[in-house]
C-alpha angles and dihedrals in degrees: 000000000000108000120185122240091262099051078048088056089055107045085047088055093037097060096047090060117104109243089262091066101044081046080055095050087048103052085043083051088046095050090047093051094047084048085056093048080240114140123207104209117085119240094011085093140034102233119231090250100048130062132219114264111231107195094176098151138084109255109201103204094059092057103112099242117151106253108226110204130171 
């Protein structure tokens, strides 16, 4: 992954702080994202660029059915 100086920077900085201060960037990070109606868990929520998959029909071939060949 090919990360700019200044991601560098971060990570750098990120990784110096105690535990008490990277607790403290994550709770900042989980107040922005509930502001922007944005949720970090994966699945909770449909994103704003994905749509919800209605499989309301019947699909035959995944009906579990033994498959006889010869």
């Amino acid at each position: 992954m090919d990360l700019t100086l200044d991601e560098h920077r971060l990570i750098a900085e990120f990784r110096r702080l105690s535990p008490a201060g990277k607790q403290e960037v994550f709770d900042v990070v989980a107040l922005l994202q509930k502001r922007q109606g944005g949720d970090a868990t994966v699945g909770d929520a449909p994103s704003q660029n994905s749509c919800a998959l209605d499989q309301k029909e019947e699909r035959p071939e995944a009906a579990k059915e033994p498959i006889f060949t010869e």
